[in-house]
N, C-alpha and C positions, 0 to 999 in steps of 0.2 A: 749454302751451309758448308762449313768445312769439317775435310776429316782428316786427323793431323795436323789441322791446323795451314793447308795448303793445297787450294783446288784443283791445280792439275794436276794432283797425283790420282785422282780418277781413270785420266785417262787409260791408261792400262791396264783398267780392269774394263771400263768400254770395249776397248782394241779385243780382248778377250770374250768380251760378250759377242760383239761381231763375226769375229769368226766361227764360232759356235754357230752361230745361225745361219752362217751359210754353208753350215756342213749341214745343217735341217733343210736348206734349201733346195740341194743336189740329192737328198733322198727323198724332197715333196716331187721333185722333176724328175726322180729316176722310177717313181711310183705312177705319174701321175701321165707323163708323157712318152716314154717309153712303149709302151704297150699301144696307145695311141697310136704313134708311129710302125711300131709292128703292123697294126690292123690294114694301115693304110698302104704297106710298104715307101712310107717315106722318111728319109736316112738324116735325120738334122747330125746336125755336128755342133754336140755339146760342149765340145773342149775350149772355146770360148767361154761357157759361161763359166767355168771352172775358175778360168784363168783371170777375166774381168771381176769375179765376185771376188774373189781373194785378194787384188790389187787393192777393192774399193774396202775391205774391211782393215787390211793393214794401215790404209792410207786416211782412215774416216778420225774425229778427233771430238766429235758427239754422235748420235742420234740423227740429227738433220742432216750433217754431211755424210754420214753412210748411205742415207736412204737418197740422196741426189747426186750422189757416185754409182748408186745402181742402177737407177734410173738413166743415167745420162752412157752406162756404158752396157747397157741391156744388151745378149746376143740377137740374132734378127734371127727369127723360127719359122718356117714356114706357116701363113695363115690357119691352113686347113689341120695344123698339128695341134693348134690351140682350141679352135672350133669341136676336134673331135675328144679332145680329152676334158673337155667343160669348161678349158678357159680360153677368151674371147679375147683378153688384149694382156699383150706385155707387163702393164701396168700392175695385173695379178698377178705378175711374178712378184710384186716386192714385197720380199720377207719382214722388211720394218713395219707392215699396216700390224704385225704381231704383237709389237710392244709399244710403251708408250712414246708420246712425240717429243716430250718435255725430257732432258737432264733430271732434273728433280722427282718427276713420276721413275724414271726409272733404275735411277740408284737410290729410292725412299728405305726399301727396304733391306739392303743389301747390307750384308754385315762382315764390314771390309776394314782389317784392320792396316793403316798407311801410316799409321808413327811408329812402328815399329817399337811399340811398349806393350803389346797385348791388352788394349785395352779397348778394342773395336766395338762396337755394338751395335747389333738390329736395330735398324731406322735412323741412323744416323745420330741420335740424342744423345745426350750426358748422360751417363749410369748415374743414378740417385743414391741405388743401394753403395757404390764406390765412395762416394763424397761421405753417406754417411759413414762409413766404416771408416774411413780416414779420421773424421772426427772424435769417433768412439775411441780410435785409436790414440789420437792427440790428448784427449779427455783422461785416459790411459796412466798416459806418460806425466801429465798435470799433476804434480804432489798436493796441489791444491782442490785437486778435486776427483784422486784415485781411491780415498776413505782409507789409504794405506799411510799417509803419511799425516804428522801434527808440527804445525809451524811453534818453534821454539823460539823467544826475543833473546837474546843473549846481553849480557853487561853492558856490551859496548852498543849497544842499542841495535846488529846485524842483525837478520833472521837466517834461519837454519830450518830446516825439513828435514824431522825425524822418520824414522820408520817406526810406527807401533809394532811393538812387538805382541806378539800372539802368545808368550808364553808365560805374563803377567795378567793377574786379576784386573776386567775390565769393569768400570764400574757402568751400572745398570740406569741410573738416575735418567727418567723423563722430565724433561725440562719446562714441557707444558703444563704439568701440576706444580710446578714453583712458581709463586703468588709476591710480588716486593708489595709490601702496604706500611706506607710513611717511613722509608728506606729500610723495613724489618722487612725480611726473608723469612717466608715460610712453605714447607712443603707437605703437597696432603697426594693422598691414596685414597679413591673411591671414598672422596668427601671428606675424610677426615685427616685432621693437622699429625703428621707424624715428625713434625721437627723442634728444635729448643731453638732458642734465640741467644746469644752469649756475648762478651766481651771479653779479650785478654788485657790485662791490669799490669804495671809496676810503679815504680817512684814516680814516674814522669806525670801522672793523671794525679798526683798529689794528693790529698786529702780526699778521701770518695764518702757519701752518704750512701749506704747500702740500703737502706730504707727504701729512698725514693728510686735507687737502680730497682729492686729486686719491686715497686708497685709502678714503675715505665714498663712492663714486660719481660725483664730479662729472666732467663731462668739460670743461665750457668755464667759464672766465671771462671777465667784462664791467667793463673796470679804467676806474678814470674819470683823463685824463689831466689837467683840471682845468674853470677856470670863472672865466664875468665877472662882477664884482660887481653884481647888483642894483642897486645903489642910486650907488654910484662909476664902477660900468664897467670896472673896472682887474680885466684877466686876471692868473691866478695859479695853477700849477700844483700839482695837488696831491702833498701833502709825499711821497706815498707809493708813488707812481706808478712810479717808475724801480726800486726796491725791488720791488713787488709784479709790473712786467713779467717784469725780469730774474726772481725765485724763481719763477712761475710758469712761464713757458717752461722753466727747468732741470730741471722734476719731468715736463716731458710734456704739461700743460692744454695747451687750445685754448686760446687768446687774441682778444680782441676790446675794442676799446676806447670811450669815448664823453667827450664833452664838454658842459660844461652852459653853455647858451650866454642871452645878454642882449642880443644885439645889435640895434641899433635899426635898421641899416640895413645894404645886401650889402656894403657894405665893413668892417666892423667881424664880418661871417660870413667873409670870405675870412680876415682877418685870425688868426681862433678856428682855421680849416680849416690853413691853414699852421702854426704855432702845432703844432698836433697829428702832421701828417706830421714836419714836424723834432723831435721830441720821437721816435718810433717810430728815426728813428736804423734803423740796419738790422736792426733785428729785424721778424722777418716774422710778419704775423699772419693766420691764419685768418677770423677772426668779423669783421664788418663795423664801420666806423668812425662812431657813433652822434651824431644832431644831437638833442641835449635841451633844449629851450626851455620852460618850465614858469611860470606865475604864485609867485608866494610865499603861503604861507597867513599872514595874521595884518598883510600889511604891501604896500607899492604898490612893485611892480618897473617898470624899466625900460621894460619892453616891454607895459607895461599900455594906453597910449594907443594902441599898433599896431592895424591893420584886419586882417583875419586875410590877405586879398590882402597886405596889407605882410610881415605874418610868413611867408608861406607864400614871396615872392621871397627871403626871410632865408635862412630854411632851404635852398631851393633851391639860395642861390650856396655854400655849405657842402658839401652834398652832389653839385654839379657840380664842386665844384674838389677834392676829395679824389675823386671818379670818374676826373675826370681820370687820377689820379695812379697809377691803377690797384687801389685800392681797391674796394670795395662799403662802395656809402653804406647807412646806416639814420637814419631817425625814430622817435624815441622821443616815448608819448604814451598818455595814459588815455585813454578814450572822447570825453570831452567835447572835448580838445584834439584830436583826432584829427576828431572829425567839424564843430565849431565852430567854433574858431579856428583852423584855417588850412582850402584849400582844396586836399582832397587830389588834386583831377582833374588838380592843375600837379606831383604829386608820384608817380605813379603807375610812374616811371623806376626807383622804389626801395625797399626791403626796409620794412616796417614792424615796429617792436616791441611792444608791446601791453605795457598794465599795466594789468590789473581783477585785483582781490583775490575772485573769485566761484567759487563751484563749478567752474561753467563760466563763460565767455565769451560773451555775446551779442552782441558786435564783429560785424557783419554783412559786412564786407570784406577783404581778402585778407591776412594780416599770418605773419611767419617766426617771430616770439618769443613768447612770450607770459610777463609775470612773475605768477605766480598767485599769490604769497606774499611777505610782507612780517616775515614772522616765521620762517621757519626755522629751523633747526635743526642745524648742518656740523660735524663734526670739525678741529678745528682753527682752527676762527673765534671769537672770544669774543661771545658775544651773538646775538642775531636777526641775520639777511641771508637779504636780498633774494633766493627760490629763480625761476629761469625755466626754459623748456622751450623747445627749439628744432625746430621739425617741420622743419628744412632741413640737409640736410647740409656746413655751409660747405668744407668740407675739400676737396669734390668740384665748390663752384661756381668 
């Protein structure tokens, strides 16, 4: 067995065991023969054994060779000095019948630290508790598995490790009472359904029959009233909007609406926010009035050179002037937009919507929508649209 990693370094703690014992040695014989010799008036001369036992311990390099250097350099005592003190032959002098005969028996126990790291232990064995605390420690340090930190995908497809913050609303959602049935999300509380099933809508889904949407299951839609150009600036409503409010409100959906916005600055977000309440005209809607701010894939928007503090005042005068107005504002936003580019601590007055396409969600903060799908599947829509899940009852906020 090694300790430190390096077996003769034993030795001198042996060499030290040895002499220890033969200083037990010369007080078993200064006890034991002494007064013997008194009794008898016979004068042994022990300065011999003094001298041979100490040669043989310094010079011993286990167990077996100390004890056959004692042996082999034993003083010679006169007979009758052994006889009278109860021992009969030399052979009782050896201090080694003491301990064990094996190396192994007798540094089993000995807790001798020779690496010089403090980290020696009784019996010679591996600290268990050490290895584990290493662990726990490594575990620790692991962003992927300290419960401190949320892997964010970035654009360029890198990952990054955030830190959750503590000082943002975390959201509560148990994930074992969220049900997929025929790729519809639904989530129940002690057995019963507390969520809606939705769609967000614009031009692109072209021609919709709200009939067969609104008898497939869906309860709300999320209609887009329109958007500023990327690259020009110039707002424009989409074609389909007044069409898809008016049929959808006549069958019964929930209504809720969103805008996709490029503005560079809070007057060109008041501007998108107005814009949107006068377009609603008096129809009354349910589901919150949605600020969409999104990069472009493939091309440089607008709003690329913004600080996330500048986007995040963007969005804000948007969502304060349609609050105003007696609506519920929402932000719309994937992970990365949500946790990166803007800063959601100036945002926290209002609903969030979530878009991760993931089994689940590991959005670590407080959000009402969540869009899980990007392909489904509706009666009455032609093509893929966008499925969401609303754990908030708007109807009732």
């Amino acid at each position: 067995m090694k300790l430190g990693g390096n077996d003769n370094k034993i030795n001198p703690q042996l060499g030290a065991v040895a002499a220890g014992s033969a200083a037990v040695l010369l007080l078993v014989l200064a006890i034991a023969v002494v007064p013997a010799i008194k009794k008898k008036n016979h004068h042994a001369d022990f300065s011999n054994v003094n001298q041979s036992t100490y040669e043989n311990s310094e010079n011993a390099s286990n167990p077996d060779d100390t004890a056959s250097a004692s042996q082999s350099n034993s003083p010679v005592v006169a007979e009758d000095t052994y006889s009278d003190s109860g021992i009969t032959s030399p052979d009782e002098l050896d201090f080694w019948d003491l301990y064990p005969a094996d190396r192994e028996s007798l540094t089993e126990n000995v807790d001798v630290d020779l690496s010089g790291n403090g980290s020696g232990t009784g019996g010679g064995g591996t600290d268990k508790t050490d290895d584990t605390a290493g662990k726990d420690e490594e575990e620790e340090k692991d962003p992927a598995k300290d419960g401190k930190h949320t892997k964010v995908i970035l654009r360029d497809g890198s990952e990054e490790w955030v830190t959750i913050s503590s000082y943002l609303p975390r959201n509560d959602y148990d994930y074992t009472n969220l049900v997929c049935k025929d790729d519809r999300m639904e989530y129940y509380i002690d057995g019963k359904k507390v969520s809606y099933i939705g769609v967000d809508i614009s031009k692109y889904q072209d021609y919709i029959d709200f009939n067969k949407v609104r008898k497939d299951g869906i309860d709300f839609v999320m209609i887009r009233v329109g958007a500023r150009g990327y690259g020009t600036g110039q707002i424009t409503l989409d074609e389909y909007f007044y069409e898809n409010l008016k049929r959808a409100t006549d069958v019964g959906l929930k209504v809720g609406v969103y805008f996709s916005s490029q503005a560079v600055n809070t007057d060109e977000a008041v501007e998108e926010a107005q814009l949107v309440i006068e377009s609603l005209g008096e129809y009354k809607i349910d589901y919150p009035i949605c600020f969409d701010m999104e990069f472009v894939d493939g091309d440089t928007a607008r709003i690329e050179t913004l600080s996330p503090n500048e986007r995040t005042e963007i969005a804000k005068a948007f969502l304060d002037y349609v609050s105003g107005a007696g609506y519920t504002g929402c932000i719309y936003g994937d992970k990365e937009w949500l946790i990166k580019e803007i800063e959601m601590s100036k945002l926290t007055a209002y609903d969030f919507w979530l878009t991760q396409q993931e089994d689940l969600p590991d959005y670590p903060y407080k959000f009402s929508i969540w869009q899980y799908s990007t392909k489904g599947s509706v009666d009455g829509i032609t093509g893929f649209v966008n499925l969401n899940i609303s754990f908030v009852d708007y109807t009732e906020k």
